[in-house]
MIVOTOR-914153 format. One line per 2 residues: for each residue y, z, x of C-alpha. Coordinates in steps of 0.25 Angstrom, whole numbers, padded with zeros to 4 digits. Each point is the difference from the previous one (the first is absolute). Layout:
Y/Z/X  ...
This chain:
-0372/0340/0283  -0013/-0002/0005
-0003/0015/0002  0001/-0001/-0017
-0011/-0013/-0001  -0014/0004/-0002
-0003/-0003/0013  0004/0013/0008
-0002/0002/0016  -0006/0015/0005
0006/0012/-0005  0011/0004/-0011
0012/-0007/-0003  0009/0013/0002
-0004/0015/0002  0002/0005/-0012
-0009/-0011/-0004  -0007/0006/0010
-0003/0013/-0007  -0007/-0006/-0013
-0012/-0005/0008  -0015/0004/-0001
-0004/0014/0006  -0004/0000/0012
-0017/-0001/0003  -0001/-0003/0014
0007/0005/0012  -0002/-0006/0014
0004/0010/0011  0000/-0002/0015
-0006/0010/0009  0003/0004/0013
-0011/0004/0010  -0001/0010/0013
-0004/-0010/0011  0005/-0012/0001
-0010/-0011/0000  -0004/-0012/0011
0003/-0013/-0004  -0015/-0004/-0006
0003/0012/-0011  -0002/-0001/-0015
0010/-0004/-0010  0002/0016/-0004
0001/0006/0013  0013/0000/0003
0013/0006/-0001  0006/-0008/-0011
0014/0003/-0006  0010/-0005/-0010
-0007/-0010/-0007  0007/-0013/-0009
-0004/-0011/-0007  0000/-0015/0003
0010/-0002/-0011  0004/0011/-0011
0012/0001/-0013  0010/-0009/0012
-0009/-0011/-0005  0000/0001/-0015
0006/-0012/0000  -0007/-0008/0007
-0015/-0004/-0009  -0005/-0004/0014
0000/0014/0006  -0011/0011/-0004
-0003/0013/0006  -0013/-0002/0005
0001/0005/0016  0002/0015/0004
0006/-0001/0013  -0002/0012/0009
0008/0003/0012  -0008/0008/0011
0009/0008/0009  -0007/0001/0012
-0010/-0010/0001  0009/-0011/-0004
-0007/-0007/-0009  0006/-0005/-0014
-0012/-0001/-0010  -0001/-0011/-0013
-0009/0007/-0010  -0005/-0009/-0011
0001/0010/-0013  0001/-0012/-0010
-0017/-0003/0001  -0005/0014/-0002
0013/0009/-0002  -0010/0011/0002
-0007/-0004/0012  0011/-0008/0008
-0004/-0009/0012  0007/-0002/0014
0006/-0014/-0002  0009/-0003/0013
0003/0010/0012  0013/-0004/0007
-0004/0006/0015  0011/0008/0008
-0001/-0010/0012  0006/-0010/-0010
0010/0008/-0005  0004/0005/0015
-0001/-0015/0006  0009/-0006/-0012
0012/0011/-0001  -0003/0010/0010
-0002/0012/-0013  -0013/0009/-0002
-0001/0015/-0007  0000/-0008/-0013
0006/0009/-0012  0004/-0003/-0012
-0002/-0013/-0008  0007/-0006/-0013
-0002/-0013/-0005  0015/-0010/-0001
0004/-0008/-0012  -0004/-0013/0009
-0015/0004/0003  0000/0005/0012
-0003/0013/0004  0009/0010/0009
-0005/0009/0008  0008/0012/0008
-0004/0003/0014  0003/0012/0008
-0001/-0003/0014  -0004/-0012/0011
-0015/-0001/0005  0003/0012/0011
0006/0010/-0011  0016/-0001/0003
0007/0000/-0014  0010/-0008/0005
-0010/-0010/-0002  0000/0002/-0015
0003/-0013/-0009  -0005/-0006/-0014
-0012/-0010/0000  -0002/-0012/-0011
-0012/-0004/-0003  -0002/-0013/-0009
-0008/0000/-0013  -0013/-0004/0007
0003/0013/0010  0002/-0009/0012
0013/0005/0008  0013/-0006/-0001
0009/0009/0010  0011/0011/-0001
0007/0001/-0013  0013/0006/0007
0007/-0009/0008  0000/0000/0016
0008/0013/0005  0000/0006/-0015
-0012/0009/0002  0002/0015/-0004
-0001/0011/0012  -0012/0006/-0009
-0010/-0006/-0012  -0006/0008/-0011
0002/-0004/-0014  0009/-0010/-0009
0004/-0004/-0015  0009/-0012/-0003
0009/-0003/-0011  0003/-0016/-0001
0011/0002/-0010  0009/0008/0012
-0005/-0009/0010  -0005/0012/0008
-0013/0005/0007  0000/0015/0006
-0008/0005/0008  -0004/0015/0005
-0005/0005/0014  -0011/0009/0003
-0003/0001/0017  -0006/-0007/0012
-0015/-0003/-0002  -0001/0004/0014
0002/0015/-0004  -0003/0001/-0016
-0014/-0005/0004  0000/0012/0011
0000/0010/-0012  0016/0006/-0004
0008/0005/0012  0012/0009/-0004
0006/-0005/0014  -0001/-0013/-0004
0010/0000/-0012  0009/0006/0013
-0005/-0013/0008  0004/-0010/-0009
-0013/-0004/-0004  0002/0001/-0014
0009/-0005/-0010  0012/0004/-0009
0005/-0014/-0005  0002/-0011/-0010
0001/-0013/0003  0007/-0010/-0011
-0007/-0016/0001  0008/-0010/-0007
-0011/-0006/-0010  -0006/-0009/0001
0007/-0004/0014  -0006/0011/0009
0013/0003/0006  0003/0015/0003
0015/0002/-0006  0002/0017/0000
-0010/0012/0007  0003/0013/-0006
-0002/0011/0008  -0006/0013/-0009
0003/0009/0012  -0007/0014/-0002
-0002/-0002/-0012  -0008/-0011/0000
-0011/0002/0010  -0012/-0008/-0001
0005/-0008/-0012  -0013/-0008/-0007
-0003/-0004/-0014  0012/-0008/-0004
0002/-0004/-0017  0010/-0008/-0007
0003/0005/-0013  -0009/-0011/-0008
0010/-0007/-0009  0002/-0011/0009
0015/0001/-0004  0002/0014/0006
0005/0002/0013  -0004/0013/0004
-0012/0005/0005  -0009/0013/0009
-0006/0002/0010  -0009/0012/0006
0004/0007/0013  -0011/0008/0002
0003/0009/0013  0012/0005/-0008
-0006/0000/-0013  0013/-0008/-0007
-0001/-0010/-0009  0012/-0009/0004
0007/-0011/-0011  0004/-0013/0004
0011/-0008/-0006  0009/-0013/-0001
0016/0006/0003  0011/-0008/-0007
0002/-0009/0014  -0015/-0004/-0001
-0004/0009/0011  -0011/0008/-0001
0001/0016/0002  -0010/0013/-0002
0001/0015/-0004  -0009/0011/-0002
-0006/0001/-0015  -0010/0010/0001
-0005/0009/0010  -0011/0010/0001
0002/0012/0007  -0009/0005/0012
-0009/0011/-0002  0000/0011/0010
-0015/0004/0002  -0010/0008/0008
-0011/-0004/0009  0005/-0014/0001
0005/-0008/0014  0014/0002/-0004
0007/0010/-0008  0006/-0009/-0010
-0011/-0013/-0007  0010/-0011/-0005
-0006/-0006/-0012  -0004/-0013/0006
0004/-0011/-0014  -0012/-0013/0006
0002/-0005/-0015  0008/-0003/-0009
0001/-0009/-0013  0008/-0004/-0011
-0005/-0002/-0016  0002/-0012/-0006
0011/0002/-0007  0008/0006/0010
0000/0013/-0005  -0008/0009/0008
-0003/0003/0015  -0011/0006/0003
-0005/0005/0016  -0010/0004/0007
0002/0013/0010  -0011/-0001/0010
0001/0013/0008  0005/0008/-0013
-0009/-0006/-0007  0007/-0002/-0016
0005/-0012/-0005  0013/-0002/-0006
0006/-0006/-0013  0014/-0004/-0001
0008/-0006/-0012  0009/-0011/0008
0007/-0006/-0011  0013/0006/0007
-0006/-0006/0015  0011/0007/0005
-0005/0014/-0005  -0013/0002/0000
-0006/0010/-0009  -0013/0009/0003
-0008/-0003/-0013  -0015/0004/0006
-0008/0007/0010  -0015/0000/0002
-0008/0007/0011  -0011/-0009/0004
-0003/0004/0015  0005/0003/0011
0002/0010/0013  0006/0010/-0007
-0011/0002/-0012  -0009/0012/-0003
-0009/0001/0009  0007/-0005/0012
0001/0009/0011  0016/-0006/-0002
0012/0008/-0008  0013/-0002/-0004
0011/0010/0000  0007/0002/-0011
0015/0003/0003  -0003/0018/-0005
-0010/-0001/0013  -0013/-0001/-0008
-0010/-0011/0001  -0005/-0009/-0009
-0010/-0013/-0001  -0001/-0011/-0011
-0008/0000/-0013  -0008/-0014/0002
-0010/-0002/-0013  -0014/-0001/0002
0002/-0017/0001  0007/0001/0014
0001/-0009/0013  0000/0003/0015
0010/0002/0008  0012/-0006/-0010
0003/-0010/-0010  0004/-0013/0009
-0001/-0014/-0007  0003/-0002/-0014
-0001/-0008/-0014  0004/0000/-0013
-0005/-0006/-0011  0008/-0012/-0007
0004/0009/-0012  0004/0011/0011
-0011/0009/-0007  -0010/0003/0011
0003/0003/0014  -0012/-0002/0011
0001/0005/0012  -0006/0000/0015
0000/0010/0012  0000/-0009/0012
0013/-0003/0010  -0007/-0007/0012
-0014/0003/0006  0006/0005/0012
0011/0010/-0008  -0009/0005/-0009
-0011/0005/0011  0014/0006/0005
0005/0006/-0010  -0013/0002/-0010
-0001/0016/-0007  -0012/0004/-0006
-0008/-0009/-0009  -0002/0004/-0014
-0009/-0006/-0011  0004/-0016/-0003
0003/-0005/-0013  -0004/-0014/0005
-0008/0003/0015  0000/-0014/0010
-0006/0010/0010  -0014/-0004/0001
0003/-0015/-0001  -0008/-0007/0010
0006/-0001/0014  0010/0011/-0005
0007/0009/-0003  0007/-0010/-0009
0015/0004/0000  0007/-0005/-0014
0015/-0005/0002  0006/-0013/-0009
-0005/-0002/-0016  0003/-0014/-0006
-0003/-0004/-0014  -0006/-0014/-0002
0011/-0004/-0009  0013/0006/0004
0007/0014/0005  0011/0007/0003
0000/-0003/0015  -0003/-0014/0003
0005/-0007/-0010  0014/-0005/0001
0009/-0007/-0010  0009/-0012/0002
């Protein structure tokens, strides 16, 4: 096989392979910013999201692929960004900007999300809503290798009701996608009404992959509200995955059933907190991130309103088992004018160690050997002004970046990682 020549394309040849890489030494993160910028802005004022690569370990067998562009998706101007990080790794340069007219006038898609790189080298990019807002305009754009557009990826009448993220998994023939809200409101700043409204999501939608045909919606009902990062297990033989429903706090599994339909249930959850001095009586947790180690054997999530992240042992995906907890944040830390309640009536607040974040833990990566955990504190620029708590000492501050404050939100590593790179 020509992933075994010594001519190999970007990435590893399987996960596990995956995990005997180089440690990490550099890290790019997208930022987010607190006004939105007109269209002569810089490059690094803007509300950038979850970024990709041009091509990634979906190419390792094509020697004619390399890693070299960051592609980052921003959400609200619409742009998509080509970053050059193959001439100075540590000084990338702009190489391409694919503007939001050509994107709208071609397929009719803009709020740019979430971008992963195909075995084909092409790029796909999840959009969540058409040029005036209405999620029902929500589709998946290709881009070619040269970052010109090429169209939808779905095909005509398959588009999902909402967009958010996705993960496919060629050897099940299958894309799924999740579903946050309406641009049109989540730009507004979260709405409690709006869940009511139906502005907001609670489904999966099943592609046929590569084909772009929608086969199966599962509805999450309660239990699944606002359903966003979205996982496969990484073996590419495995057909079960996550994803993160964070209004409800659940962690809700995906699977293949014997007919070859695919069907959900609950895995984890994590409780709400009843608290004091808050808007409402009871915080959910609010799970924004979520990965999965290398070798399939641990989940880890980030509790943005809580603010701990969790460790679970998933080598039984069915049951999931609580293996870590650490505070790093959070509304409910000391200091916060914030409690909980514990259920004998007294209060209490969370121990965060002197290296702690803002508001909660929201994006996060693991090292390839699934021995170091790096975190970030920001959702989207208009929810964290929204939702922010006090602001304790940084262990990493962005907050005096020119044209700031600098909100840190999506890590990559040049190489690889645990969510962008998927296997075939």
């Amino acid at each position: 096989m020509e992933i075994g020549c010594c001519k190999k394309g970007p990435g590893y040849a399987t996960p596990l392979e995956a995990m005997s890489g180089p440690r990490e030494s550099l890290l790019y993160l997208t930022f987010l910013f607190k006004s939105y910028p007109p269209a002569s802005c810089t490059l690094f004022r803007d509300e950038l999201h979850h970024s990709g690569w041009n091509s990634c370990s979906s190419c390792h067998g094509d020697s004619s692929q390399e890693r070299r562009f960051l592609v980052l998706p921003s959400l609200v101007s619409g742009r998509i960004y080509a970053i050059d990080t193959q001439k100075n790794p540590r000084g990338p340069s702009l190489h391409k900007v694919v503007e939001p007219e050509d994107i709208l006038k071609k397929t009719g898609l803009a709020y740019p999300h979430t971008a992963h790189c195909l075995a084909s080298g092409d790029i796909m990019v999840s959009c969540l809503g058409d040029g005036d807002g209405k999620a029902e305009g929500s589709g998946f754009l290709l881009l070619d290798s040269e970052f010109n557009v090429k169209g939808r990826w779905e095909k005509p009448g398959h588009s999902p009701s909402f967009g958010y993220d996705f993960w496919y998994q060629p050897r099940h023939k299958t894309m799924i996608s999740s579903s946050w809200g309406a641009p049109a409101a989540f730009t507004k700043g979260f709405n409690l009404q709006h869940v009511s409204d139906g502005l907001y999501g609670k489904h999966l939608y099943v592609y046929s992959w590569p084909e772009g045909e929608l086969k199966q919606t599962l509805d999450l009902g309660d239990s699944g509200l606002l359903p966003l990062e979205i996982r496969f297990l990484h073996d590419p033989s495995k057909d079960t995955g996550f994803v993160g429903c964070a209004l409800t706090s659940n962690m809700v599994r995906f699977f293949k059933t014997p007919d070859g339909s695919w069907s959900h249930e609950v895995a984890a959850s994590v409780k709400p907190l009843k608290v004091q001095n808050w808007i409402l009586p009871e915080m959910p947790s609010l799970i924004t991130d979520f990965l999965i180690s290398l070798d399939d054997r641990y989940l880890y999530l980030a509790n943005w309103l809580h603010g701990d992240v969790r460790q679970y042992n998933i080598e039984d995906p069915k049951n999931p088992v609580l293996t870590g907890q650490v505070w790093v944040g959070g509304l409910i830390q000391k200091g916060s004018p914030i409690v909980a309640l514990a259920e004998d009536g007294t209060t209490w607040q969370s121990e965060v160690p002197e290296v702690q974040v803002a508001r909660g833990p929201q994006m996060i990566q693991l090292s390839l050997d699934g021995k170091r955990l790096y975190v970030t504190n920001s959702l989207f620029s208009t929810w964290d002004h929204q939702w922010s708590g006090h602001k304790p000492q940084l262990f990493v501050d962005f907050g005096s970046e020119p044209d700031g404050p600098s909100l840190a939100h999506e890590m990559r590593y040049p190489g690889a990682d645990c969510t962008s790179d998927i296997w075939v």
